[in-house]
PDB file of N, CA, C and O in Angstrom:
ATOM      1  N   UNK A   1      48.271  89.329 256.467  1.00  0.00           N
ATOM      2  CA  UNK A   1      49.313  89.954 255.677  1.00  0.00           C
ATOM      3  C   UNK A   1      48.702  90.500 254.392  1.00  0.00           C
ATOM      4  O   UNK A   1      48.520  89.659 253.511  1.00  0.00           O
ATOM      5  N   UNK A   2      48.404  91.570 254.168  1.00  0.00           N
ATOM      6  CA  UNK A   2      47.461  92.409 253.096  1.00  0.00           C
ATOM      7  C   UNK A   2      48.418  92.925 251.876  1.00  0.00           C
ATOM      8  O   UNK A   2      49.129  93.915 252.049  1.00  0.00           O
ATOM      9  N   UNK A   3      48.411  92.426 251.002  1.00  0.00           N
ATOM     10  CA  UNK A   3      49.238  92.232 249.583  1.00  0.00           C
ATOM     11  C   UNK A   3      48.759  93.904 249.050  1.00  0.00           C
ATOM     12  O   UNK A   3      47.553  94.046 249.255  1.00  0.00           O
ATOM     13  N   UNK A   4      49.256  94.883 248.571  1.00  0.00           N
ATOM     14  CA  UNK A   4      48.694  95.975 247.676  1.00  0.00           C
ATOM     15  C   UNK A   4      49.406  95.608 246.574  1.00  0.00           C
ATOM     16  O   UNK A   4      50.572  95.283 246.349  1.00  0.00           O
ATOM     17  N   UNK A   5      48.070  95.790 245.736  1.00  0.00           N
ATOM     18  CA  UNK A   5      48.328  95.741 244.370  1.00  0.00           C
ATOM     19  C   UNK A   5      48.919  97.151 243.433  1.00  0.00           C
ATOM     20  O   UNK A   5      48.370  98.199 243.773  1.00  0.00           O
ATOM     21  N   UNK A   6      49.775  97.260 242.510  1.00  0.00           N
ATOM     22  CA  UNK A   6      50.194  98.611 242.162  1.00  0.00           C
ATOM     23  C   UNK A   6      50.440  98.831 240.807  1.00  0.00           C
ATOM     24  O   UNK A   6      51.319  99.458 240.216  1.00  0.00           O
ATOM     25  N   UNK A   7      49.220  98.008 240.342  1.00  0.00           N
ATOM     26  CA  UNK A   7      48.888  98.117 238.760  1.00  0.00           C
ATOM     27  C   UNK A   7      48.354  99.673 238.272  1.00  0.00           C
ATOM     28  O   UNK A   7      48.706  99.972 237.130  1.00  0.00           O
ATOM     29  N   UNK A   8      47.762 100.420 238.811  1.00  0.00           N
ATOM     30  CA  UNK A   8      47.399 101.767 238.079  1.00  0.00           C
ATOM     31  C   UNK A   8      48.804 102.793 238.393  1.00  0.00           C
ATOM     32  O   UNK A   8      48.529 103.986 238.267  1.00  0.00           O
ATOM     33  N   UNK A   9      49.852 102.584 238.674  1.00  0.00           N
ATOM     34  CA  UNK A   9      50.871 103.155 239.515  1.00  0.00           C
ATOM     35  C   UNK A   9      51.794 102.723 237.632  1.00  0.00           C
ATOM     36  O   UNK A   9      52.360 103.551 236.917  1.00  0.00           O
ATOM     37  N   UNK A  10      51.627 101.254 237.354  1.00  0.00           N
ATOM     38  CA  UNK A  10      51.989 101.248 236.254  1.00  0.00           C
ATOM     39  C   UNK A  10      51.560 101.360 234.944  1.00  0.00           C
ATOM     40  O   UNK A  10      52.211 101.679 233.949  1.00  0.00           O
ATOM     41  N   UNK A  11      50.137 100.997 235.073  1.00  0.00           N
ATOM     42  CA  UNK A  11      49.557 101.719 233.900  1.00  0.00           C
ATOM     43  C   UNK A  11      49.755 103.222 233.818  1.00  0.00           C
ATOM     44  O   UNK A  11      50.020 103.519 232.653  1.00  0.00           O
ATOM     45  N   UNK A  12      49.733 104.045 234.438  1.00  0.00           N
ATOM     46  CA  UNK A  12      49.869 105.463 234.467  1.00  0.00           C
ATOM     47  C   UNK A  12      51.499 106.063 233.600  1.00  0.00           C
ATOM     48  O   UNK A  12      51.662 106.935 232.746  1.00  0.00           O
ATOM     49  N   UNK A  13      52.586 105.038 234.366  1.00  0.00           N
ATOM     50  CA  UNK A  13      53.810 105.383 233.936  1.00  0.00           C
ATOM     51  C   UNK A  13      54.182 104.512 232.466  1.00  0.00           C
ATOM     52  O   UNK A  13      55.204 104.795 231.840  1.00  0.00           O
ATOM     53  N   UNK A  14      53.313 103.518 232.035  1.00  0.00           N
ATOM     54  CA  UNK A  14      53.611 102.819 230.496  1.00  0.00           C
ATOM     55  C   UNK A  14      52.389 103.662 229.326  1.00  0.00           C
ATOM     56  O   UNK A  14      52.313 103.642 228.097  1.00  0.00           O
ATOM     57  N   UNK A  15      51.466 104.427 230.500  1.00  0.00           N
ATOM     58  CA  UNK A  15      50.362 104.947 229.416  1.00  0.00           C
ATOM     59  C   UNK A  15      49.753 104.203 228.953  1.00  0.00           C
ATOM     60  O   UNK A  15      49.635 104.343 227.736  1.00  0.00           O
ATOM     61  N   UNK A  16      48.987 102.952 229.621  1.00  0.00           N
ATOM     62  CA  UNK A  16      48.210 101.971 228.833  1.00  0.00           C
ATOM     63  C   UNK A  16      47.207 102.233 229.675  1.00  0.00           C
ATOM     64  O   UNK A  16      47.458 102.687 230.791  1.00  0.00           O
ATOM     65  N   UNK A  17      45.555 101.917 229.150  1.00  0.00           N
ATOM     66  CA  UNK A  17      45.065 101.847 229.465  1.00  0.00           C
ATOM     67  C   UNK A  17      44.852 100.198 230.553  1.00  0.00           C
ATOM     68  O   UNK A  17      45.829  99.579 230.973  1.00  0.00           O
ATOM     69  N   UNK A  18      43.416  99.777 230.815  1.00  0.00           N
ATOM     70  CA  UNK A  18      43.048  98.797 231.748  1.00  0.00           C
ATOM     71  C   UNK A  18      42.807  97.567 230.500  1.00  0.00           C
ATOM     72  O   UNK A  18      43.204  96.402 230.517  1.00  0.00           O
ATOM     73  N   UNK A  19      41.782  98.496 229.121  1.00  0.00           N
ATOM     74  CA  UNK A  19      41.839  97.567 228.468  1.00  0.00           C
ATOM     75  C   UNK A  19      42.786  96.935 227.890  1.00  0.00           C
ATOM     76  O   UNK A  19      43.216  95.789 228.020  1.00  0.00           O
ATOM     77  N   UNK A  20      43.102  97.899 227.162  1.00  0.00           N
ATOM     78  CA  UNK A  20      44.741  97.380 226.301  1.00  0.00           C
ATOM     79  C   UNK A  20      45.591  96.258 227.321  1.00  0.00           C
ATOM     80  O   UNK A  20      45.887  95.152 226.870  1.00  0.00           O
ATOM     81  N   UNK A  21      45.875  96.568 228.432  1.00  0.00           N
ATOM     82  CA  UNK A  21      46.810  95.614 229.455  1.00  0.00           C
ATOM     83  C   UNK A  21      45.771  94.634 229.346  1.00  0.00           C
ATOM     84  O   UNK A  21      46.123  93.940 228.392  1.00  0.00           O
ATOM     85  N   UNK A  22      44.670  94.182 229.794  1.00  0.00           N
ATOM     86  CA  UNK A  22      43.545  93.118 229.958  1.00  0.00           C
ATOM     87  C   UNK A  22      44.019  92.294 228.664  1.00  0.00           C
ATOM     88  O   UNK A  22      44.213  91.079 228.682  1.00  0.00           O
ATOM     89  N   UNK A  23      44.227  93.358 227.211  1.00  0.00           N
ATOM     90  CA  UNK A  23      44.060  92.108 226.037  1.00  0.00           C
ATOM     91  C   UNK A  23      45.479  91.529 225.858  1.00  0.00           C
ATOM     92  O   UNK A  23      45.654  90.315 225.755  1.00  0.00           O
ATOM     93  N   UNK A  24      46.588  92.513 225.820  1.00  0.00           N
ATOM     94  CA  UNK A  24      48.074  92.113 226.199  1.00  0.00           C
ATOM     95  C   UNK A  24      48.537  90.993 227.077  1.00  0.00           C
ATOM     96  O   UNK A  24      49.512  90.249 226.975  1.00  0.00           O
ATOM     97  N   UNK A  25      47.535  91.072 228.010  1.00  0.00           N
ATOM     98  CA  UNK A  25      47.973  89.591 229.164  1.00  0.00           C
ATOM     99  C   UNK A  25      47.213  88.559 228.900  1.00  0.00           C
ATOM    100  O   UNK A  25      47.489  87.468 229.399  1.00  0.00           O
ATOM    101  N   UNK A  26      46.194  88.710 228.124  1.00  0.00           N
ATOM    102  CA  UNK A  26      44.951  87.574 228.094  1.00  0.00           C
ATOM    103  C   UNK A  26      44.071  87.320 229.124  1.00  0.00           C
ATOM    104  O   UNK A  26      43.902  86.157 229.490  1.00  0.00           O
ATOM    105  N   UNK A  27      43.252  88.596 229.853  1.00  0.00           N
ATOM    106  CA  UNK A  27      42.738  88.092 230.878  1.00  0.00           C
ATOM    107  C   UNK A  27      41.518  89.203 230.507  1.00  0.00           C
ATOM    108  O   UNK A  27      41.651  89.962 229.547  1.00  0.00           O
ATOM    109  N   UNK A  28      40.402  89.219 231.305  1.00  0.00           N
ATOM    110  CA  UNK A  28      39.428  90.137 231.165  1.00  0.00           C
ATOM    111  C   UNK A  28      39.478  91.243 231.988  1.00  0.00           C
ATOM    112  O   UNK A  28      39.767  91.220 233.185  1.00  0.00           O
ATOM    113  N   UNK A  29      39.095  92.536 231.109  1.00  0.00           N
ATOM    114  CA  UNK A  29      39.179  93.232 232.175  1.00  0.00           C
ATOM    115  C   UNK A  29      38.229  93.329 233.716  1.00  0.00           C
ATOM    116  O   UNK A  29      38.562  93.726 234.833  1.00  0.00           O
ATOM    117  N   UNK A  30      37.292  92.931 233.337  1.00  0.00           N
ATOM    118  CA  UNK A  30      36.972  92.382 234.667  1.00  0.00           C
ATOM    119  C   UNK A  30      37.961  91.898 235.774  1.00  0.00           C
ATOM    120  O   UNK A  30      38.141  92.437 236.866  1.00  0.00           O
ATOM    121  N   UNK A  31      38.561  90.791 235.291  1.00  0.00           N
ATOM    122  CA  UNK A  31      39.514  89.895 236.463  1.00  0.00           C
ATOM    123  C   UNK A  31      40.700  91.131 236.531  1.00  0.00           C
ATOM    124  O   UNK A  31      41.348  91.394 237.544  1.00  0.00           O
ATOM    125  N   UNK A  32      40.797  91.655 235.538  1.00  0.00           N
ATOM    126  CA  UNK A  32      42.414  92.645 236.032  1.00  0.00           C
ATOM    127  C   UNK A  32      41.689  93.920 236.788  1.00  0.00           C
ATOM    128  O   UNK A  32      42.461  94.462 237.579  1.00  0.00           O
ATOM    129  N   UNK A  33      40.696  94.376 236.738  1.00  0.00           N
ATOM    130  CA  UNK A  33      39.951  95.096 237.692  1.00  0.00           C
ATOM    131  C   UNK A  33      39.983  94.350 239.309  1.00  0.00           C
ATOM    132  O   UNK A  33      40.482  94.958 240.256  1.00  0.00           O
ATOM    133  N   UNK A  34      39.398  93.006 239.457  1.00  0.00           N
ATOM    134  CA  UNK A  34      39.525  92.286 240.546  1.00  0.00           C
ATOM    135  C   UNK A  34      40.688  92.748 241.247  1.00  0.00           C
ATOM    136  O   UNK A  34      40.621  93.479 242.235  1.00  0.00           O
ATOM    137  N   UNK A  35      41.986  92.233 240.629  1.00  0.00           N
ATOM    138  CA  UNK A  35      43.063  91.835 240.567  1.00  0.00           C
ATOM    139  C   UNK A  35      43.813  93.479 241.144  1.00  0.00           C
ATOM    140  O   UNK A  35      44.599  93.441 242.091  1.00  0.00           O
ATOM    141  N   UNK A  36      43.463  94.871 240.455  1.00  0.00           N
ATOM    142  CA  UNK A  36      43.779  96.237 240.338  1.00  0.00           C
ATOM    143  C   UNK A  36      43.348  96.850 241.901  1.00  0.00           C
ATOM    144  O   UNK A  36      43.968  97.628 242.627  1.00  0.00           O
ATOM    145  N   UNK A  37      42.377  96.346 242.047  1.00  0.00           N
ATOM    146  CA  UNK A  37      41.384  96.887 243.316  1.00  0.00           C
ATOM    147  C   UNK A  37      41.513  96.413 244.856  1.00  0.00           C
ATOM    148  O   UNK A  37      41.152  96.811 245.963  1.00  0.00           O
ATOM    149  N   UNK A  38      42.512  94.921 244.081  1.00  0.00           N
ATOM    150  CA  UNK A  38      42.520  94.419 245.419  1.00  0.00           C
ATOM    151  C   UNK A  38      42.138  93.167 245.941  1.00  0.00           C
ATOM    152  O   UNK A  38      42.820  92.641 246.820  1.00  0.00           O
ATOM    153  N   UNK A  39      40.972  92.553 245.430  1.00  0.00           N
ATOM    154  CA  UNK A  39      39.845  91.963 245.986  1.00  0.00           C
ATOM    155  C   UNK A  39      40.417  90.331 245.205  1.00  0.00           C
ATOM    156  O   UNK A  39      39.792  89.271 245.251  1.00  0.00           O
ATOM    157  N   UNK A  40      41.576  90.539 244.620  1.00  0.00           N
ATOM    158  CA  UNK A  40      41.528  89.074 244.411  1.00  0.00           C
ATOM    159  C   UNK A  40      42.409  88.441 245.642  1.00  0.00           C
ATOM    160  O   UNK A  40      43.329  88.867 246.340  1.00  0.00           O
ATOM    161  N   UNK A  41      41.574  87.050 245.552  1.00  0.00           N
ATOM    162  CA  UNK A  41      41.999  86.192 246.405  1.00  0.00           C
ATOM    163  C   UNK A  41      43.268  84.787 246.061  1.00  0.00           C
ATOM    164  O   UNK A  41      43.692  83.809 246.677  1.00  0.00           O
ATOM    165  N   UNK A  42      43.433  85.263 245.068  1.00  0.00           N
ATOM    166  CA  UNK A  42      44.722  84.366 244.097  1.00  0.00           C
ATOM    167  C   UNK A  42      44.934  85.065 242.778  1.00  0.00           C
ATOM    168  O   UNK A  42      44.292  85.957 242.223  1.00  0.00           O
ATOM    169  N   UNK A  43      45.867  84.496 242.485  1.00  0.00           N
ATOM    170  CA  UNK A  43      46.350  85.056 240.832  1.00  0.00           C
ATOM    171  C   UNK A  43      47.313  83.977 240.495  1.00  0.00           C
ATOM    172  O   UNK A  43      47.947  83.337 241.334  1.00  0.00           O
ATOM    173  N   UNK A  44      47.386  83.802 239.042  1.00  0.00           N
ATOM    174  CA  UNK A  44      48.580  82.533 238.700  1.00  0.00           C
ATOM    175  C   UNK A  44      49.520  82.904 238.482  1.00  0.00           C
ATOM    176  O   UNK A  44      49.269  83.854 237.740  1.00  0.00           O
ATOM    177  N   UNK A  45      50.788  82.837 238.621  1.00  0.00           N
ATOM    178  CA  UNK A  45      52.066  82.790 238.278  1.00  0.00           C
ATOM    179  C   UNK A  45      51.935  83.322 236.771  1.00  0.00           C
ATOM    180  O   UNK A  45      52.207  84.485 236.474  1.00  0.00           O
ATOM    181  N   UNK A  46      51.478  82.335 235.818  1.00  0.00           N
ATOM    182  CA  UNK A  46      51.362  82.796 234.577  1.00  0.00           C
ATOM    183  C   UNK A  46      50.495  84.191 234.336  1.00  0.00           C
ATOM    184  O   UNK A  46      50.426  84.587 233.173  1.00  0.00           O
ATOM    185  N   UNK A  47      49.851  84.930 235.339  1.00  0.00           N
ATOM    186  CA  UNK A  47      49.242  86.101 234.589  1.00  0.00           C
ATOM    187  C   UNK A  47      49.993  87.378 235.214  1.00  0.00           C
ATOM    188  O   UNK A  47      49.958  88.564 234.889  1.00  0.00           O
ATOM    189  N   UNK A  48      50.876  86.511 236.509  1.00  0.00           N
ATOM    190  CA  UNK A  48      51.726  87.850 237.182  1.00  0.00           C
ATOM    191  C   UNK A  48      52.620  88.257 235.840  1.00  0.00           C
ATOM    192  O   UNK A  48      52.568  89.331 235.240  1.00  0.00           O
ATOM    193  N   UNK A  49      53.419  87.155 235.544  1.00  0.00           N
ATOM    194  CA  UNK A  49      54.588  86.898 234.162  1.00  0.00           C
ATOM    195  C   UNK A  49      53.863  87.699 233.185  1.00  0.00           C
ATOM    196  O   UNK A  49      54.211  88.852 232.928  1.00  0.00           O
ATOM    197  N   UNK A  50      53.013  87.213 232.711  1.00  0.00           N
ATOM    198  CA  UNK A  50      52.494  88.375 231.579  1.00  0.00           C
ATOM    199  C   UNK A  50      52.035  89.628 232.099  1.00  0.00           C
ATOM    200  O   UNK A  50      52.118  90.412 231.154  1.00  0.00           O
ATOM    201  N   UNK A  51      51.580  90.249 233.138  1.00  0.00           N
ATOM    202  CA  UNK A  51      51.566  91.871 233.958  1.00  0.00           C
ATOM    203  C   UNK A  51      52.986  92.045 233.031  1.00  0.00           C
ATOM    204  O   UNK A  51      53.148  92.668 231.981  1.00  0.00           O
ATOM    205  N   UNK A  52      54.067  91.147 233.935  1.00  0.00           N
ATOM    206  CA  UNK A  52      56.095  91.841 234.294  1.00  0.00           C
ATOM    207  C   UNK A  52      56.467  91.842 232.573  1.00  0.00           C
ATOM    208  O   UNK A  52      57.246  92.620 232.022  1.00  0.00           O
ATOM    209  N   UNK A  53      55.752  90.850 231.983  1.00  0.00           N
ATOM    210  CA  UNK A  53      56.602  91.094 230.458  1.00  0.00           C
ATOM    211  C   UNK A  53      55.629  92.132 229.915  1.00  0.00           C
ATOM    212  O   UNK A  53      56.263  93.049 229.392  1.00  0.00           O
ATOM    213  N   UNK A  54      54.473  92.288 229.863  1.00  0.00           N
ATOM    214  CA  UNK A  54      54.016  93.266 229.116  1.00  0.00           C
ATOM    215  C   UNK A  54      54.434  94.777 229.719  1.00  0.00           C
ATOM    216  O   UNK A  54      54.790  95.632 228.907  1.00  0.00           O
ATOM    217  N   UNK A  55      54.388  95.101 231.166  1.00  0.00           N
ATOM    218  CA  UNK A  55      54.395  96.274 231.407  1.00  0.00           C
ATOM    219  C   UNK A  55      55.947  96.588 231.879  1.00  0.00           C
ATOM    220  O   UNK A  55      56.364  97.547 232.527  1.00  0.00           O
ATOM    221  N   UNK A  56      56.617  95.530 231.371  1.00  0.00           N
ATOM    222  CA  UNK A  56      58.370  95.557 231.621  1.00  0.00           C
ATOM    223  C   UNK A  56      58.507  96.106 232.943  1.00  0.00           C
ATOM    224  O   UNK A  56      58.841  97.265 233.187  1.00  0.00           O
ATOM    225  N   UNK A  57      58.136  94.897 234.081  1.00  0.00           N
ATOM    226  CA  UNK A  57      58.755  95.616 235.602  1.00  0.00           C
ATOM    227  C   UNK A  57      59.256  94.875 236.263  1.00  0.00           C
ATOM    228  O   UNK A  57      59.981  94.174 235.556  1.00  0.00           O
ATOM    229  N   UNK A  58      59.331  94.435 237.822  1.00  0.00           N
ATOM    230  CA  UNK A  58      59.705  93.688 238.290  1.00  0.00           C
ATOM    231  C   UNK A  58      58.653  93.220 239.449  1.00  0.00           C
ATOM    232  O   UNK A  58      57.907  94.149 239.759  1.00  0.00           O
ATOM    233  N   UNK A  59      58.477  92.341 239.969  1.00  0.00           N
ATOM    234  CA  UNK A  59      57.342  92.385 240.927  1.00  0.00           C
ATOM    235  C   UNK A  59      57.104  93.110 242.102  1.00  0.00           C
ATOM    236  O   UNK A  59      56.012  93.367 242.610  1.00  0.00           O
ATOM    237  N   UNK A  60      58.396  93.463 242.546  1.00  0.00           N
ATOM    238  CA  UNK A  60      58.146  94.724 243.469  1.00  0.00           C
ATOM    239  C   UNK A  60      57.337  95.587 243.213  1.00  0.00           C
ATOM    240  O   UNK A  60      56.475  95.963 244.007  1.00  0.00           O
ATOM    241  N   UNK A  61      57.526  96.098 241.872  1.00  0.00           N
ATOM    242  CA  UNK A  61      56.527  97.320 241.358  1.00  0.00           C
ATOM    243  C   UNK A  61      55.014  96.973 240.952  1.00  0.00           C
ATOM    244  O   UNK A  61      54.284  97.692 240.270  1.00  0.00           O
ATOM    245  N   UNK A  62      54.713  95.811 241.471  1.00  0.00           N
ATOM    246  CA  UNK A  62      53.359  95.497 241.607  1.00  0.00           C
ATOM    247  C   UNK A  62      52.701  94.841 242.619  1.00  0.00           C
ATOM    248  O   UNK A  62      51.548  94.521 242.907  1.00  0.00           O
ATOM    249  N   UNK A  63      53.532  94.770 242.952  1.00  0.00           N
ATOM    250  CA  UNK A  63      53.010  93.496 244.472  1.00  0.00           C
ATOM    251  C   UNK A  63      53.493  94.356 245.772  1.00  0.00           C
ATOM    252  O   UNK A  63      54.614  94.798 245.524  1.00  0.00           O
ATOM    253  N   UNK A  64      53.183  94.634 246.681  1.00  0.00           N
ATOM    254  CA  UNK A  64      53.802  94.484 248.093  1.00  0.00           C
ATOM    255  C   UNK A  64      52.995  94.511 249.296  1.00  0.00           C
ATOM    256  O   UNK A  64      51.771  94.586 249.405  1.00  0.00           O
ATOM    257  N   UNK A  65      53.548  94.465 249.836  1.00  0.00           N
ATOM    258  CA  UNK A  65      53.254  94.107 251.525  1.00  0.00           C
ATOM    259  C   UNK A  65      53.159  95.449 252.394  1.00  0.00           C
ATOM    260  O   UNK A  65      54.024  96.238 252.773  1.00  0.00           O
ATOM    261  N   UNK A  66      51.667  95.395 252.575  1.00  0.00           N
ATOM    262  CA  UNK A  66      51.166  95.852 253.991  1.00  0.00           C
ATOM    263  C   UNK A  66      51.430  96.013 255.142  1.00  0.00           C
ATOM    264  O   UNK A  66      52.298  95.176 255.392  1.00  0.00           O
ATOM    265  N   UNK A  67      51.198  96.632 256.093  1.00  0.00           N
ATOM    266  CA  UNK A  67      51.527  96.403 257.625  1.00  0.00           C
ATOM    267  C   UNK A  67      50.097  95.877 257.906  1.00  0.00           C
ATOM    268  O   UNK A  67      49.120  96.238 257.250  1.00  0.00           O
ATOM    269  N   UNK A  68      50.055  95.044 258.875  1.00  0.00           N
ATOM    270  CA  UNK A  68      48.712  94.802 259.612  1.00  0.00           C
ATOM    271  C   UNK A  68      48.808  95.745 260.697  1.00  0.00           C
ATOM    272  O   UNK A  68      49.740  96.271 261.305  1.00  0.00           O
ATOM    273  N   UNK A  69      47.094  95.810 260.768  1.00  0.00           N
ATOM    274  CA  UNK A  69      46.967  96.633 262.266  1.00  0.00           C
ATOM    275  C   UNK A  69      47.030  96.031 263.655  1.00  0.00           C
ATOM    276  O   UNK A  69      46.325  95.271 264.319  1.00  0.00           O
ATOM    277  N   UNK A  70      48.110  96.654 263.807  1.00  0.00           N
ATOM    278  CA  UNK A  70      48.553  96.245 265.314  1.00  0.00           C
ATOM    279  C   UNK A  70      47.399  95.848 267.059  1.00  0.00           C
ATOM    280  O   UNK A  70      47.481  95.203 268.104  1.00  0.00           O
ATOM    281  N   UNK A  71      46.718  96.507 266.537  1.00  0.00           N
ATOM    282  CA  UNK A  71      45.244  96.521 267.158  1.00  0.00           C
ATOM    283  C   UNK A  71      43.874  95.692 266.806  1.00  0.00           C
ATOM    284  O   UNK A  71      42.732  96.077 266.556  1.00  0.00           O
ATOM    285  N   UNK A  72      44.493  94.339 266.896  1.00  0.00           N
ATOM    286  CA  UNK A  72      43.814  93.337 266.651  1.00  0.00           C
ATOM    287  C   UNK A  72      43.273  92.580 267.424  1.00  0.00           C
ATOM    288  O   UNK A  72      43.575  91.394 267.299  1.00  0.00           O
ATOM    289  N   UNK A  73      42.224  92.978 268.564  1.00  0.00           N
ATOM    290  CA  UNK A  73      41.893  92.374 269.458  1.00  0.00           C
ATOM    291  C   UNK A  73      40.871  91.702 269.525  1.00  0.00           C
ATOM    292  O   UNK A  73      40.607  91.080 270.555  1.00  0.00           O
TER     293      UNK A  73
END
């Protein structure tokens, strides 16, 4: 079940950059790069909450769900 992440979808529409959001949530931009790209394999509750309060959204608009490929043999 492949999670897409849809953080540059909101940086684009609040006009923040990667850094600015990185120092706003307290995380590095490194890990919110991780996190932007895809490649993370967890995230805490507490850094989703600070994404939704800093970039005022709801988690839909950052989180969702994939289709898997049906052709999994």
């Amino acid at each position: 079940m492949p999670i897409a992440v849809d953080i540059d979808v909101m940086l684009a529409r609040r006009k923040i950059s990667v850094g600015e959001l990185a120092d706003r949530v307290g995380i590095t931009p490194a890990n919110l790069a991780v996190l932007k790209n895809g490649r993370a394999k967890a995230v805490r509750f507490a850094t989703l909450t600070a994404l939704y309060e800093v970039l005022k959204c709801q988690p839909g608009d950052l989180l969702r769900r994939e289709a898997e490929n049906a052709a999994a043999d």
